[in-house]
C-alpha positions in Angstrom: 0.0 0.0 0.0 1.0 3.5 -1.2 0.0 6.8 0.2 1.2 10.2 2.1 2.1 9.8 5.6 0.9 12.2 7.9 4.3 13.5 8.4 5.1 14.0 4.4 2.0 15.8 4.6 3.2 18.4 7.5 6.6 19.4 5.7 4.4 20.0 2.8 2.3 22.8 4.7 5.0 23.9 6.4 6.8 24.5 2.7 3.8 26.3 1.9 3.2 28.3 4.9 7.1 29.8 4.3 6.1 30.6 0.8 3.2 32.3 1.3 4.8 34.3 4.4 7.0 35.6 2.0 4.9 36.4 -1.0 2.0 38.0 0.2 3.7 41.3 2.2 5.4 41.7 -1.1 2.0 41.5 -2.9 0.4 44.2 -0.9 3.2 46.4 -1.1 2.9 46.1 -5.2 -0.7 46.8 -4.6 -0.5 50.2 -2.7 2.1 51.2 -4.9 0.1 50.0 -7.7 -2.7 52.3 -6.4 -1.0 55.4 -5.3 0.6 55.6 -8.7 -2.4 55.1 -10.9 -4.4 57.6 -8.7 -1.6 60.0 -9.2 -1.5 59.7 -13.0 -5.5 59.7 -13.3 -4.8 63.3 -11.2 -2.6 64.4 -13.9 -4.5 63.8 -16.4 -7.3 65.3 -14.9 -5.2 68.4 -14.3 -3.9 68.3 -17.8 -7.9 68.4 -18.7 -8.8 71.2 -16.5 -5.9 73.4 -18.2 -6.8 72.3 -21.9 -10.7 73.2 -21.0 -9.8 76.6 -19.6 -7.9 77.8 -22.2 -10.3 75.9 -24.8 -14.1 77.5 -23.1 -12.0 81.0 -21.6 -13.5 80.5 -18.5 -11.1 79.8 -15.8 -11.7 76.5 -14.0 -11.3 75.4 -10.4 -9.6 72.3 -8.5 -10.0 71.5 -4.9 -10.2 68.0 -2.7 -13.0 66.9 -0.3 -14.9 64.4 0.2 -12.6 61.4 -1.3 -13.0 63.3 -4.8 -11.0 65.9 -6.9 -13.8 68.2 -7.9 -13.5 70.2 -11.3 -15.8 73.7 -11.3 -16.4 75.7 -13.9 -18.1 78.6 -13.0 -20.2 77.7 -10.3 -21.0 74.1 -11.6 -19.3 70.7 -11.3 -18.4 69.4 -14.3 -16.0 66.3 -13.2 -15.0 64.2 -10.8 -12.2 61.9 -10.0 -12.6 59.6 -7.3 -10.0 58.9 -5.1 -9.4 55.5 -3.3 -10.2 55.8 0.9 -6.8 54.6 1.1 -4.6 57.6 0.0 -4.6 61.2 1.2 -4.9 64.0 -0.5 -3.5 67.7 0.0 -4.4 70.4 0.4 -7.9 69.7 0.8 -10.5 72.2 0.2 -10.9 75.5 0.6 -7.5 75.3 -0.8 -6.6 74.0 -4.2 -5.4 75.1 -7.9 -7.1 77.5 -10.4 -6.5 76.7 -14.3 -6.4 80.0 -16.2 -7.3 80.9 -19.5 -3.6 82.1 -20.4 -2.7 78.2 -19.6 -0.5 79.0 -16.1 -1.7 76.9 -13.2 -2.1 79.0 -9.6 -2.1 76.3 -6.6 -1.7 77.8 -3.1 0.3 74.5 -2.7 1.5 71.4 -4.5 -0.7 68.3 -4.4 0.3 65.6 -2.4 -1.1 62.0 -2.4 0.1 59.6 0.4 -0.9 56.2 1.9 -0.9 54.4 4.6 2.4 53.0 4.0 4.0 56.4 4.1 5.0 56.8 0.2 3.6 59.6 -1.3 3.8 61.4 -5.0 3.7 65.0 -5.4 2.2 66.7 -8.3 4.1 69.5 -9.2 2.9 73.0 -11.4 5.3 74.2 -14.0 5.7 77.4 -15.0 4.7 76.9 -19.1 1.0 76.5 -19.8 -0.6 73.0 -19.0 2.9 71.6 -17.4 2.2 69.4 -14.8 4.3 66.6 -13.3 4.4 64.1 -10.8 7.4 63.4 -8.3 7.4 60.4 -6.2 9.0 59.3 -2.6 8.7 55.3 -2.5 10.2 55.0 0.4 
């Protein structure tokens, strides 16, 4: 008669258990990293939208946080939103925020700054052409 001893079948678990110990802190570092960065380009690219539609309409538009959301006004009406994940935090939050002229130049009383809970963050940076927006990031 062939089969597994109970033993055979212990070192096989405990294999596992090793593996998996290691593997799955690394996968939910690749995830948050993963998330922080995507969020940060989506922010970009919302910016870079916000500066195109204000020199495209000639109506300044607006940026500020609250509320887990980057809100987008024109005028006095919301015209996009970009969710961002409960996980990451977002500065400055409003009243404070960016204003997208009509010339192309981005005002921001301060640079944006998304973090998470691991403590790596990505700063988006304003340039000083029209539109220029960039992101800087501190994986620590």
């Amino acid at each position: 008669m062939r089969g597994v001893t109970l033993i055979e079948l212990l070192v096989v678990l405990v294999i596992i258990s090793i593996a998996l110990s290691i593997v799955v802190p690394t996968v939910g570092q690749s995830y948050d990293k993963w998330t922080l960065r995507s969020t940060a380009q989506r922010t970009v690219a919302l910016f870079r939208f916000a500066s195109d539609t204000a020199r495209r309409d000639g109506i300044d538009v607006v940026c500020y946080y609250r509320d887990h959301s980057l809100v987008l006004l024109r005028g006095v009406f919301i015209f996009k939103e970009l969710p961002i994940p409960a996980s990451l935090t977002v500065r400055p939050e409003k009243p404070q925020g960016a204003v997208f002229l009509t010339t192309g130049q981005i005002i921001a009383s301060e640079q944006f700054v998304l973090a998470n809970e691991r403590g790596r963050k990505v700063t988006i940076k304003f340039g000083p052409l029209p539109g220029q927006v960039a992101t800087l990031e501190d994986m620590r």
